[in-house]
Residue, then its C-alpha position, 0 to 999 in steps of 0.5 A: x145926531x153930531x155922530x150920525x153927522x160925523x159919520x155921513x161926513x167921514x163916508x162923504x168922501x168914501x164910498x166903498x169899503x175899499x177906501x174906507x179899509x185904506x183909513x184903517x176900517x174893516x169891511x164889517x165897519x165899513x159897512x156899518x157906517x155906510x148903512x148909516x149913512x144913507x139911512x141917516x141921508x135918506x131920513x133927513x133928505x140928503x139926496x145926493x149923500x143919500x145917492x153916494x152911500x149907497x152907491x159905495x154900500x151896494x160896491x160893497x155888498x156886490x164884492x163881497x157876494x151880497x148880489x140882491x141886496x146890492x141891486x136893491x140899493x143900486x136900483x135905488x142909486x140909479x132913480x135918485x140920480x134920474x129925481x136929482x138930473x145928475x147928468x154927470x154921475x147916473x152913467x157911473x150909477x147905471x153902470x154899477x147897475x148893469x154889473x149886477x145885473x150881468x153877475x146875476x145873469x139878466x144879461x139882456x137887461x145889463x146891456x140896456x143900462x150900459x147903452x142908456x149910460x153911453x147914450x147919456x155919455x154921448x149927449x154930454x159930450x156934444x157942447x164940449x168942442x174941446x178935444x182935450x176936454x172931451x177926451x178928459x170926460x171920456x177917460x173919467x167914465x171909462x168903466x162905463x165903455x170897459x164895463x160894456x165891452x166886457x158884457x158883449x165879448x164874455x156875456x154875449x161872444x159878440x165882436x160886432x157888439x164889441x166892436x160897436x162899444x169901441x167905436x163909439x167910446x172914440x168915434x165922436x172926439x176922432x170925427x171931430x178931429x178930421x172934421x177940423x171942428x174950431x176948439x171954441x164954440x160960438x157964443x154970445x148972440x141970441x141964437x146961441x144962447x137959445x141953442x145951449x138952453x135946448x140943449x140943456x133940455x134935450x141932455x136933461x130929457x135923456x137922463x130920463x129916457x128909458x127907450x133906446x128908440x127914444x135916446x137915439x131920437x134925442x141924440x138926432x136932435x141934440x146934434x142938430x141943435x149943436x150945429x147953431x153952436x158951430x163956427x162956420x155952422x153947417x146950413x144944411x145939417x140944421x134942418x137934417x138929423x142925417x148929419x149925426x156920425x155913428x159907428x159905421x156896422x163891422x160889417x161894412x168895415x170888413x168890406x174894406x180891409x183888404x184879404x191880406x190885412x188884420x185889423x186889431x183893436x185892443x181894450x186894455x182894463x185893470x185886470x183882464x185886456x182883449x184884442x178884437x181881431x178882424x179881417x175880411x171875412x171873420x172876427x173874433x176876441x182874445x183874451x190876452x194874458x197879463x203882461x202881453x197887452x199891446x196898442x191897437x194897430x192893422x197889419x198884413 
C-alpha cells in the first residue's frame, strides 16, 4: 500500500505523460502509473485524485492514438467533477471531453461540451467584479475558448460561430469595463449576503445542467441576482432578466461596419493562429502561418 501511496503521490502533481516524461519517465511508465493511480484512487475513494489521474491517462491515451479508451476515462472525468461540484475545474474537464469528441467526428456533441464548459465560465465569473481577476480566471481556462473556436473555424467553417466564441471570451470584463462597474462588491448587510448564497446555488445548479435552454435560464437568473451585489444597483434590472449583456449575432455587426472597412479579429493558440475577417457583407477565417501572428484591429 505505501508504494500505491508513493505512486497516487508522485502522479499528484502530474497528470499527463508529458510532465511525467519531463521527471525522466517514458510514456510506457507513465502510463503505468497513472493507471495505477486512479485504480488505487477509485477503490479507496479518492475522488478528486481519482478525477485528476484520469484526467491526465485519458491526455495521454488521446496523444498517443488511444481515442476510445480516452473518452471512456474522460467521460468518467467529467461525471466525477459534476458528483464533486468542482466548479472550477469540470470546464477544464468538459473541454478534454469535447476534444475527443471532435477527433472522433461527433462534432455536433464536442460543440454542446465546449458551450456547457463556457456557460459554467460565464457563471463563475459573474461575483468576480475585479477586472483583474477576472481577466486572471479568463486566461486560466483559455483552451477552453481556444479549443471551441477551433471546433467552429475547422470542424464547422462557420465565422459567426467563431465569431460568437471570441465574443463571449472577452464581452463580460470588456462591458463591465464601459459599465464603469465599482471594483468592489457590495457586502456586508442581509441582502447581500442572501444574494451570494443564491448565487452559490444557481453556479451550483449549472454544473449540473445539461440543457443549453436550461443554462441560459440560469445564467438570466444569476445576472439577476448580481445586481443586489452591485453598488449603486440597477432597480429596474432586478426585476428584469433583460439586462444580462450577450454577444450582439455577426450579423448585426456587420450592419455597422461601413463598405470601405475590415474588421480582424485575431486568435492566437500555441501551434496554429486564425484571423476572423469580416466586412459588411461577408466574413471569412484565415488560417495564418507561424510567425505572421498579428493583434487584433479594423482597417479601411
Amino acid at each position: 500500500m505505501l508504494v500505491r501511496m508513493r505512486t497516487i503521490w508522485r502522479c499528484r502533481s502530474c497528470w499527463s505523460s508529458r510532465e511525467l516524461r519531463l521527471q525522466g519517465y517514458d510514456r510506457t511508465k507513465a502510463i503505468q502509473y497513472l493507471v495505477e493511480a486512479t485504480n488505487v484512487s477509485q477503490s479507496k475513494g479518492f475522488h478528486h485524485v481519482f478525477a485528476w489521474s484520469s484526467f491526465g491517462l485519458a491526455k495521454t491515451y488521446r496523444d498517443s492514438g488511444n481515442l476510445d479508451g480516452a473518452e471512456l476515462l474522460s467521460s468518467r472525468t467529467v461525471a466525477a467533477m459534476r458528483d464533486l461540484e468542482d466548479r472550477y475545474h469540470l470546464p477544464e474537464h468538459l473541454a478534454l471531453f469535447a476534444d475527443l469528441l471532435a477527433r472522433k467526428g461527433q462534432f455536433e456533441r464536442a460543440d454542446e461540451l465546449c458551450s456547457e464548459a463556457a456557460d459554467v465560465i460565464d457563471g463563475l465569473l459573474v461575483n468576480v467584479n475585479q477586472r483583474q481577476l477576472k481577466g486572471s480566471l479568463i486566461a486560466t481556462v483559455s483552451e477552453v475558448y481556444l479549443g471551441h473556436f477551433e471546433l467552429a473555424a475547422t470542424k464547422f467553417s462557420s465565422p459567426a460561430r467563431a465569431y460568437q466564441v471570441i465574443e463571449q471570451a472577452r464581452g463580460r470584463s470588456l462591458a463591465d469595463t464601459l459599465r464603469g462597474e465599482s471594483e468592489s462588491l457590495a457586502a456586508g448587510n442581509e441582502t447581500s449576503l442572501d444574494a451570494q448564497r443564491e448565487i452559490n446555488r444557481i453556479q451550483l445548479a449549472l454544473l449540473h445542467e445539461t440543457n443549453r435552454e436550461g443554462r441560459q435560464s440560469l445564467l438570466d437568473e444569476l445576472f439577476r441576482v448580481e445586481q443586489f451585489l452591485a453598488p449603486g444597483r440597477n432597480i429596474a434590472l432586478l426585476n428584469s432578466a433583460s439586462g444580462r449583456l450577450k454577444p450582439i449575432p455577426l450579423a448585426t455587426l456587420q450592419e455597422s461596419i461601413g463598405r470601405n472597412e475590415v474588421l480582424l479579429e485575431y486568435v492566437l493558440g500555441e501551434t496554429q493562429s486564425y484571423c476572423v475577417r469580416i466586412t459588411r457583407r461577408a466574413s471569412s477565417i484565415v488560417v495564418l502561418p507561424r510567425g505572421q501572428e498579428g493583434h487584433r484591429g479594423s482597417g479601411g
